[in-house]
C-alpha positions in Angstrom: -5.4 26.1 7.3 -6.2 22.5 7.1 -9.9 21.4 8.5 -9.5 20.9 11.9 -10.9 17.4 12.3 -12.0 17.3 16.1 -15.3 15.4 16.8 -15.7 15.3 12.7 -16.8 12.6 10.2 -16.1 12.2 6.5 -19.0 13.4 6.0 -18.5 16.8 7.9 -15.1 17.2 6.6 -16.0 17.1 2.7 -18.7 19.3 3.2 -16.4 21.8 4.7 -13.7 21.3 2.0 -16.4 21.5 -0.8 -17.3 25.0 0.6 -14.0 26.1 1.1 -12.5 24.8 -2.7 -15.3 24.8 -5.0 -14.1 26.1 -7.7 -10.6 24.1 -7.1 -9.4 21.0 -8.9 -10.2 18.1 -6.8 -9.8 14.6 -8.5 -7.9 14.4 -12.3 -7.5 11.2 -14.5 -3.7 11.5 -16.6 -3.8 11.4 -20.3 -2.9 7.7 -19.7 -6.7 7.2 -18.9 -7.7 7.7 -22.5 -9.5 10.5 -21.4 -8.0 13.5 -19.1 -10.5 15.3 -16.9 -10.7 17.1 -14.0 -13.5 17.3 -11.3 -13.7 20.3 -8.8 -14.7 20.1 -5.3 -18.2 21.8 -6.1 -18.9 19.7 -9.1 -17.8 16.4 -6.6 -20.3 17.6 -4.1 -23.2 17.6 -6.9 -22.1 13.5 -8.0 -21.8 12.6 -3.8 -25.3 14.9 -3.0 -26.9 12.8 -6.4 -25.6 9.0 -5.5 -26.2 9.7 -1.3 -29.3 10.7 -2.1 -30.6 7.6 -3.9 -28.9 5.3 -1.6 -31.0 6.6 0.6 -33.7 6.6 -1.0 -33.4 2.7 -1.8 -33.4 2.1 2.2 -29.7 2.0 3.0 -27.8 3.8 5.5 -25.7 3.7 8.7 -24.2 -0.1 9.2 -24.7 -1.2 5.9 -21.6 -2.2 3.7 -21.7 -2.0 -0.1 -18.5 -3.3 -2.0 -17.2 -2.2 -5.4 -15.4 -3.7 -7.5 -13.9 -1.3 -10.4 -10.4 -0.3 -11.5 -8.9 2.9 -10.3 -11.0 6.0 -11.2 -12.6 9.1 -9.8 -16.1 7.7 -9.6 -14.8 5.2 -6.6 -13.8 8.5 -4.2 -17.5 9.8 -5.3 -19.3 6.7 -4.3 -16.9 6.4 -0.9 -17.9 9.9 0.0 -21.8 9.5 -0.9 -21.5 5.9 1.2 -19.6 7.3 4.1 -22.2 10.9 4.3 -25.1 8.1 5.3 -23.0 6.0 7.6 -22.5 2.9 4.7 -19.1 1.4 4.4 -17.3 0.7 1.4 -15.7 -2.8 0.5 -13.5 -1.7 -2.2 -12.6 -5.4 -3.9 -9.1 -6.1 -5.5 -10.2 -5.9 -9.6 -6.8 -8.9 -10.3 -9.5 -11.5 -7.5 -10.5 -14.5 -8.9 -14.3 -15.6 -8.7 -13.3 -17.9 -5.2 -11.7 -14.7 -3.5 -14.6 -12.6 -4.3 -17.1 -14.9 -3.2 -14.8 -15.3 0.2 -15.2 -11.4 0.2 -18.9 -10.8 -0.2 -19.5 -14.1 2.4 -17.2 -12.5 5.0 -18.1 -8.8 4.5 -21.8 -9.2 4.4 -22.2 -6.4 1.6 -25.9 -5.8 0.9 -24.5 -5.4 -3.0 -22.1 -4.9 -5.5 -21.3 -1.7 -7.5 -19.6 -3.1 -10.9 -18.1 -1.3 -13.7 -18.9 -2.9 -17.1 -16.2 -4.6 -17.7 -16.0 -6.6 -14.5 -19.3 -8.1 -14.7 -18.2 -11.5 -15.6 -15.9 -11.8 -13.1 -18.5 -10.3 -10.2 -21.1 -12.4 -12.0 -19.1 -16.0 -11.2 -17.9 -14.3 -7.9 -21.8 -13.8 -6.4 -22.9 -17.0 -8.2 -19.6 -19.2 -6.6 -20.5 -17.4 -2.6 -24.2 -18.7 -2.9 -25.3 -15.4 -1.8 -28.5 -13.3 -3.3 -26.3 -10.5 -3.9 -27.5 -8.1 -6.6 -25.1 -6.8 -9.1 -25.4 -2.9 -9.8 -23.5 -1.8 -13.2 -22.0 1.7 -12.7 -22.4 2.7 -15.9 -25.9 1.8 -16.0 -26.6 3.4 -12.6 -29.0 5.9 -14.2 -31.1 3.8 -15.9 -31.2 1.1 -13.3 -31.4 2.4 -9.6 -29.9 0.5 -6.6 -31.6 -2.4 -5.7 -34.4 -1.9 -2.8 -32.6 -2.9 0.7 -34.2 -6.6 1.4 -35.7 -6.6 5.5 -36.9 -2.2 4.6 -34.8 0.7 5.4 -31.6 0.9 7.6 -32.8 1.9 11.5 -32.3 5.6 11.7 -28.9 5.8 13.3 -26.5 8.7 14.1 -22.8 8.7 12.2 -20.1 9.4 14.7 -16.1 9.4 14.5 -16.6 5.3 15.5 -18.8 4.8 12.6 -17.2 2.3 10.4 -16.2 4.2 6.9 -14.4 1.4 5.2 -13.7 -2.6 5.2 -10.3 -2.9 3.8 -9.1 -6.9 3.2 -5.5 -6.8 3.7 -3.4 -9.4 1.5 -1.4 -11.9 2.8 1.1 -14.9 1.5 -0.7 -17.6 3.4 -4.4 -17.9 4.7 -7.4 -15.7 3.7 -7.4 -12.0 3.2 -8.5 -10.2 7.2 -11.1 -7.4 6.8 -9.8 -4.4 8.6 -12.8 -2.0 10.0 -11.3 1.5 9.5 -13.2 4.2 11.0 -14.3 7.8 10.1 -11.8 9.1 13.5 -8.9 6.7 11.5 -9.9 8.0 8.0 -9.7 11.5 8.5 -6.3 10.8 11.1 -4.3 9.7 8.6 -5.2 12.4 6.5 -4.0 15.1 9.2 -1.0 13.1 9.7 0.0 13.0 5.9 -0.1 16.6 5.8 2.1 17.0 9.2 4.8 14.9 8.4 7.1 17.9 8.3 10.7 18.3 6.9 10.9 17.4 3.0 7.4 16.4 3.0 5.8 19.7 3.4 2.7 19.7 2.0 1.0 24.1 0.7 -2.4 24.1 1.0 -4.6 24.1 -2.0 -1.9 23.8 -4.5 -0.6 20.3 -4.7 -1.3 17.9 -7.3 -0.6 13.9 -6.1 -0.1 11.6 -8.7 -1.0 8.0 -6.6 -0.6 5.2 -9.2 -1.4 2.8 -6.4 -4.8 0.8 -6.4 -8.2 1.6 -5.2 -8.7 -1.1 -2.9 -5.3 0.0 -0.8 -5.2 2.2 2.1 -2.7 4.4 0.6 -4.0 5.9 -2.4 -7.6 5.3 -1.0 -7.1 6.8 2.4 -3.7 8.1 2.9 -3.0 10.4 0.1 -6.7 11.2 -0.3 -8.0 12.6 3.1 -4.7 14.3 3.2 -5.6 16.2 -0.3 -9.7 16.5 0.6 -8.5 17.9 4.5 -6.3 21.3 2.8 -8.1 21.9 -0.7 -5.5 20.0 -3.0 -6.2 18.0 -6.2 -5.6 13.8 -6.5 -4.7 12.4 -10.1 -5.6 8.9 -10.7 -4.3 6.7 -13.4 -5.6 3.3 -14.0 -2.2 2.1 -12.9 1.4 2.3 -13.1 2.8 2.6 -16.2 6.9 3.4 -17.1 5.8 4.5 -20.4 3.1 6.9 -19.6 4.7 8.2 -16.2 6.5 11.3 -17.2 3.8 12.4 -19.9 1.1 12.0 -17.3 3.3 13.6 -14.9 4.3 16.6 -17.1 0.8 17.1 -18.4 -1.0 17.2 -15.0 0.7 18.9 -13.7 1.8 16.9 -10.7 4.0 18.1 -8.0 4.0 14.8 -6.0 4.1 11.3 -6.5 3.8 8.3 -4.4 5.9 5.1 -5.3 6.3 0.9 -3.9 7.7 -1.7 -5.0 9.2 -1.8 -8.1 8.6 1.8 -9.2 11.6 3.6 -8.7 14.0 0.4 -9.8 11.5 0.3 -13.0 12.0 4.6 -13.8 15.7 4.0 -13.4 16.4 1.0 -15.6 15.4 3.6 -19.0 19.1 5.1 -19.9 19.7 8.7 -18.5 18.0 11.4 -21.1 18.1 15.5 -21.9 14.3 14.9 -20.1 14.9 13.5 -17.0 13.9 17.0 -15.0 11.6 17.8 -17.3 9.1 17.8 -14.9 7.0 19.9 -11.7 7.6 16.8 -9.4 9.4 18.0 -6.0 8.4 15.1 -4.0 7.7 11.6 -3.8 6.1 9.7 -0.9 6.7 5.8 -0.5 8.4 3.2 0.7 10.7 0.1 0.0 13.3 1.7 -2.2 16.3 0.0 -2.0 18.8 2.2 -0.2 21.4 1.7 -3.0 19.2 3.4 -5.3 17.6 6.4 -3.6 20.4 9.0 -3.6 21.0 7.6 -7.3 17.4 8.0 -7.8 17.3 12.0 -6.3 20.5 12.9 -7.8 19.4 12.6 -11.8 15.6 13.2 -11.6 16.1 16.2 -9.5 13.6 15.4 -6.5 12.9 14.1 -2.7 12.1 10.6 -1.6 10.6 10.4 1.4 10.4 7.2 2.8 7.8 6.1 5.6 6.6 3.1 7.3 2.8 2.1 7.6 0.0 -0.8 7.7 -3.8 -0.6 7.2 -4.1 -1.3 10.8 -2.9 2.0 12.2 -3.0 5.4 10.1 0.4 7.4 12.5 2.6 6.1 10.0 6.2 7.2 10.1 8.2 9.4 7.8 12.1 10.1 7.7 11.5 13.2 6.3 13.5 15.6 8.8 17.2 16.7 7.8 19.6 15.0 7.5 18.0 12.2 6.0 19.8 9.0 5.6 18.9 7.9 2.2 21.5 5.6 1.9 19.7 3.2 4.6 16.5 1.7 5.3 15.8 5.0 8.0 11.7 5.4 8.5 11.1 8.2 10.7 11.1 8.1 14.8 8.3 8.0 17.3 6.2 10.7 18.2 3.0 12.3 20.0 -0.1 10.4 19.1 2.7 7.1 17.4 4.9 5.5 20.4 6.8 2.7 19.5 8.8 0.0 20.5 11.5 -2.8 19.5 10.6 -6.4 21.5 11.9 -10.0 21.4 10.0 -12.7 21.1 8.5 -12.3 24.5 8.0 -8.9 24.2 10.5 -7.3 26.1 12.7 -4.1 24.3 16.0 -4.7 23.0 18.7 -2.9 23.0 19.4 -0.1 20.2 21.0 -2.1 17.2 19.1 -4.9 17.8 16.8 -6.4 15.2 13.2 -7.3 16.7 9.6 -6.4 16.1 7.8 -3.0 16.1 5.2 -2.8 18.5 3.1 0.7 18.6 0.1 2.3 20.1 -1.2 5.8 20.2 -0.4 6.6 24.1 -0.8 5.0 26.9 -4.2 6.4 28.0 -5.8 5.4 24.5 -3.6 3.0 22.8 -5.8 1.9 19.8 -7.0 5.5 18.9 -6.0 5.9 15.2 -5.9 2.6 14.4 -8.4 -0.1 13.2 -11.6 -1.0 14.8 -10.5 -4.5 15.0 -10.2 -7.7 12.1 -14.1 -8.5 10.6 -15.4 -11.4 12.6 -11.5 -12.3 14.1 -12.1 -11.0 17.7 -9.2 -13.4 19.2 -7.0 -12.2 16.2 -8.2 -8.9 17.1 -7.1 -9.3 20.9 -3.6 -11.5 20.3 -2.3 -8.3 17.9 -3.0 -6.4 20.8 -1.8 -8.2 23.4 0.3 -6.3 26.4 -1.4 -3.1 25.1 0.5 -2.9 22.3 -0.4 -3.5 18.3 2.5 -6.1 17.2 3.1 -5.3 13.2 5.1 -8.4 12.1 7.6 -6.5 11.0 11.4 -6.8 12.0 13.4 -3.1 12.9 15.8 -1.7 14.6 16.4 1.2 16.6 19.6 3.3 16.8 20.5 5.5 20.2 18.9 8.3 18.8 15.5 7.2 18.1 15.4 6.3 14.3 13.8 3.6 13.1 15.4 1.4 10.7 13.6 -1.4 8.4 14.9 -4.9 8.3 12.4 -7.1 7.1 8.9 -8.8 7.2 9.1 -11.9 9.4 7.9 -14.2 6.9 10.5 -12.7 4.8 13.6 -13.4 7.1 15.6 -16.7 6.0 16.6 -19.4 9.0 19.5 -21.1 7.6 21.8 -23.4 10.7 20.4 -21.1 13.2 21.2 -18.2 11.8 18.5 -15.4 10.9 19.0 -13.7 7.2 16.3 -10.5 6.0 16.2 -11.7 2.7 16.0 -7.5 2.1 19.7 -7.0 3.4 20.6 -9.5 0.6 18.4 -7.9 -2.0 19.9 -4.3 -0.9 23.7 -6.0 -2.0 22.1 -7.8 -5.1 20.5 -4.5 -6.6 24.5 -2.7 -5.9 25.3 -4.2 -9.5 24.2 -1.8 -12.0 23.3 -4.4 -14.2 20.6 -5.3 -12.0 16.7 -4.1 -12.3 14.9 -6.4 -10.1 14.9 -9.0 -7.3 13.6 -11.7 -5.2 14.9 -13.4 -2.4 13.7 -16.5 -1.2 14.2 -19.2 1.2 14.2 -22.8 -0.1 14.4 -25.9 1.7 18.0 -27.1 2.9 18.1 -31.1 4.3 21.2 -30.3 6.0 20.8 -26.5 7.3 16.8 -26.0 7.3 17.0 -23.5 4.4 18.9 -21.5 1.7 19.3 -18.5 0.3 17.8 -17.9 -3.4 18.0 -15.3 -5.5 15.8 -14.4 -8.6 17.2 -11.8 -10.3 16.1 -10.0 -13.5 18.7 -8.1 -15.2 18.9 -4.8 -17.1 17.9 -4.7 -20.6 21.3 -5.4 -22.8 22.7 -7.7 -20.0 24.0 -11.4 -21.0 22.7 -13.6 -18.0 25.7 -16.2 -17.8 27.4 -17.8 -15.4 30.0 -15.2 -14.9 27.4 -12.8 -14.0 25.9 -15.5 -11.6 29.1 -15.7 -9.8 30.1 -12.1 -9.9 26.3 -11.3 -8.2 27.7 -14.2 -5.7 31.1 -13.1 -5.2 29.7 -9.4 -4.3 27.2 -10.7 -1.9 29.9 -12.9 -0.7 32.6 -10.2 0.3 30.2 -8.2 1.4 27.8 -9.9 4.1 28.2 -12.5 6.5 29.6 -15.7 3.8 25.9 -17.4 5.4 24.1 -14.3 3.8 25.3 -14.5 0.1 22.9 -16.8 -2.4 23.3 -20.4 -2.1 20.7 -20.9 -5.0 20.7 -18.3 -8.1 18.5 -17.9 -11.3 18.1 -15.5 -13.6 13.9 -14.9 -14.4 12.4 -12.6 -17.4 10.2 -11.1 -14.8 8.3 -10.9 -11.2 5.0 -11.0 -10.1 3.6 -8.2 -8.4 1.0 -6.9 -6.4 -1.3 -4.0 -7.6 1.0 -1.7 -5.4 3.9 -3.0 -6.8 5.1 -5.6 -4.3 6.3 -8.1 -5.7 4.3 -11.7 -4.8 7.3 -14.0 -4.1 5.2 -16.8 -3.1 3.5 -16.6 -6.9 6.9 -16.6 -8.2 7.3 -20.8 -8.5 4.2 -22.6 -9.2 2.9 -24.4 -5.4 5.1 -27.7 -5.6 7.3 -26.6 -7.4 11.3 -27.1 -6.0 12.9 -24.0 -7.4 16.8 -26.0 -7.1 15.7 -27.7 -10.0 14.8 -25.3 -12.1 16.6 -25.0 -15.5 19.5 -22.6 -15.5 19.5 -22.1 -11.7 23.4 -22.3 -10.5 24.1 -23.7 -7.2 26.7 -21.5 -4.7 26.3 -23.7 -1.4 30.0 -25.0 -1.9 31.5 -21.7 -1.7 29.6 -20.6 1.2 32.5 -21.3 3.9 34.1 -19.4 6.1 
């Protein structure tokens, strides 16, 4: 049976799980790495015991936040779990920052120090040095040798670590406006764990005999929270590779020994676009566990590698996250999983009263009524009216557009700062994409709005095309005349280019505000055709 995780911190819970698994793989870098390996529980309680114990020894403990900054590999989990046993927080910092964000970072999170890996020290260097902060730099690599620096002001005030003790500061990005620190707790932490492993249906998860292959980033709640509390809470095993990678994917996956991946953003687009091969189910996968694929390709995606994609709907701000994971699932739409005990939801207008089912409108949720912010965030790092206004009515607003049907089901539409307002009308740039990526000779997209004088904005569509595929005008207009017959004639593209490639996130979202330079007027881009004429009735 899973730990039970009543009255429990991070702490408690790995100590149980280390005693219960010892001998059992725990964390696993790929071949990918350069280097596969394999750590068991008992040898991970030896590294957390080691590091905890000089951390303490240097003065720190409960209260205290420490961030690290290195790329995704096993020693991160160990330094969490050594952090989290004395009551110190991580601040896990984004490796792809730039010297201004970090600075932002340390200024805002008030991190006693920085845990570097060697290759990052530049970049930490010109990040302490551009906050103005005495912020000492620790090397991981040099940890034995060096120490951690002695806590200025004498040791951390004995304090006792409960479920409220903060565990983790996790910056959420954002198109616009700095990054928000989001205090997760050790009650949250371990939550999100207990609800990963009870999300029922296809995503079943057997005790002590899973392997999760999580190409996501370190600094993310879902490879660093989600997917790992879940594996520490019933004795299974986490692979980490330094990223995603098309190329190594399948020989990682097959040599691993993986039985379940988790996917975002481009992914499972990116794994299709290779031609089918006689090693397509050549593989131990069963599952994968994400979100965002395009409804047009999941069944497509199933159907030749042989698997289950479970798609779900979550934030850093609140760990109930939904799963449409019961049968029958409804791959072919953007279905996320219903309410539930402990995750009650709602649809709202504008002035926060519920639509009716069918409507679009935003998701509001809380844990109950009695305790509505239980398993979710302690609240936004120095934000308290922030805080408060995402809150407001008792409810946690998420930003993000849904609709309900009449029997409870959840169904994505869009982020609000991804919906289009073109002559009144309201377009999810996402039902566009979904009809875009319906031509086969289609691998990615990116729909944007762009400035109209006469109706506000446009539609425009970046769209980068399958290997092999001539990007000409008749392509441009046959992408058109299919978004055209088949949404609303406002919907379809009144701006389309073809681009070599998209930005993206280190979870594999793509960045459509990096997409033009700031300034820039994508119209007048060269190659981009123009659709507005034939956008009539």
């Amino acid at each position: 049976m899973p730990i039970d995780i009543t009255g429990r911190t991070i702490g408690d819970a790995f100590e149980i799980a280390a005693d219960r698994h010892a001998d059992r793989p725990f964390l696993m870098t790929p071949p990918s790495t350069g280097l596969m390996r394999t750590i068991t529980y008992g040898e991970a309680a030896g590294h957390v015991q080691r590091l905890a114990t000089r951390l303490a020894e240097a003065g720190y403990g409960c209260g205290d936040r420490i961030a690290v900054l290195m790329g995704n590999r096993p020693e991160h989990f160990l330094l969490m779990l050594a952090m989290n046993g004395l009551g110190i927080s991580i601040v896990p910092v984004n490796p792809d920052y730039r010297p201004g964000e970090i600075a932002y970072l340390l200024q805002d999170s008030a991190a006693r120090f920085v845990i570097v890996e060697e290759s990052r020290v530049g970049l930490a260097s010109d990040g302490v040095r551009e906050s103005g902060l005495a912020c000492p730099l620790v090397v991981f690599e040099a940890l034995d040798e060096t120490g951690f620096p002695v806590r200025t002001g004498g040791a951390a005030a004995p304090r006792a670590v409960t479920p409220e003790t903060e565990a983790s500061l996790i910056y959420t990005s954002g198109t616009t406006g700095r990054p928000k620190g989001c205090r997760i707790g050790h009650e949250y932490s371990l939550m999100i764990g207990e609800r990963y492993l009870t999300m029922g249906g296809a995503a079943t998860f057997r005790e002590a005999s899973e392997r999760v292959y999580n190409p996501l980033p370190l600094y993310h709640v879902n490879a660093m929270i989600l997917s790992f509390f879940g594996i520490l809470l019933c004795g299974n095993c986490q692979i980490a590779p330094a990223r995603f990678s098309k190329s190594a994917w399948w020989p990682d996956l097959e040599a691993t020994g993986a039985t379940v991946f988790h996917y975002l953003g481009i992914i499972i687009p990116a794994l299709l676009a290779d031609p089918p091969g006689p090693d397509d189910r050549k593989h131990g996968i069963r599952l994968g566990v994400g979100a965002g694929v395009e409804p047009e390709l999941h069944g497509v995606f199933e159907d030749r590698f042989g698997m289950t994609l479970v798609e779900g709907w979550g934030m850093t701000e609140m760990c109930r996250i939904f799963a449409a994971s019961e049968e029958p699932r409804q791959r072919d739409t953007r279905a996320f999983g219903r309410a539930g005990p402990g995750r009650e939801a709602r649809v709202v207008d504008a002035d926060d009263r519920d639509v009716p089912p069918g409507t679009p409108g935003e998701l509001v949720v809380r844990h109950s009524a009695e305790t509505p912010r239980r398993g979710f965030f302690s609240g936004y790092l120095n934000r308290e009216a922030e805080t408060e206004d995402s809150w407001r009515g008792g409810w946690f607003h998420t930003g993000d557009t849904v609709m309900c049907d009449e029997t409870g089901m959840f169904y994505f539409v869009d982020r609000k700062k991804n919906v289009i307002r073109r002559s009144g009308e309201n377009i999810a740039a996402a039902e566009v994409e979904d009809c875009l990526y319906s031509d086969q000779r289609v691998a990615q997209v990116a729909v944007i709005p762009v400035a109209d004088p006469l109706r506000d904005e446009e539609v425009f569509a970046c769209v980068v095309t399958k290997p092999g595929t001539i990007d000409d005008a008749a392509l441009a207009r046959a992408l058109f005349d299919t978004c055209f017959s088949a949404l609303a004639y406002y919907k379809a593209p009144g701006w389309l280019l073809f681009v070599e490639d998209l930005p993206v996130t280190g979870t594999q979202k793509v960045l459509k505000h990096k997409i033009f330079p700031e300034g820039t007027d994508p119209t007048q881009e060269a190659g981009v055709y123009d659709f507005r004429d034939l956008k009539r009735r």
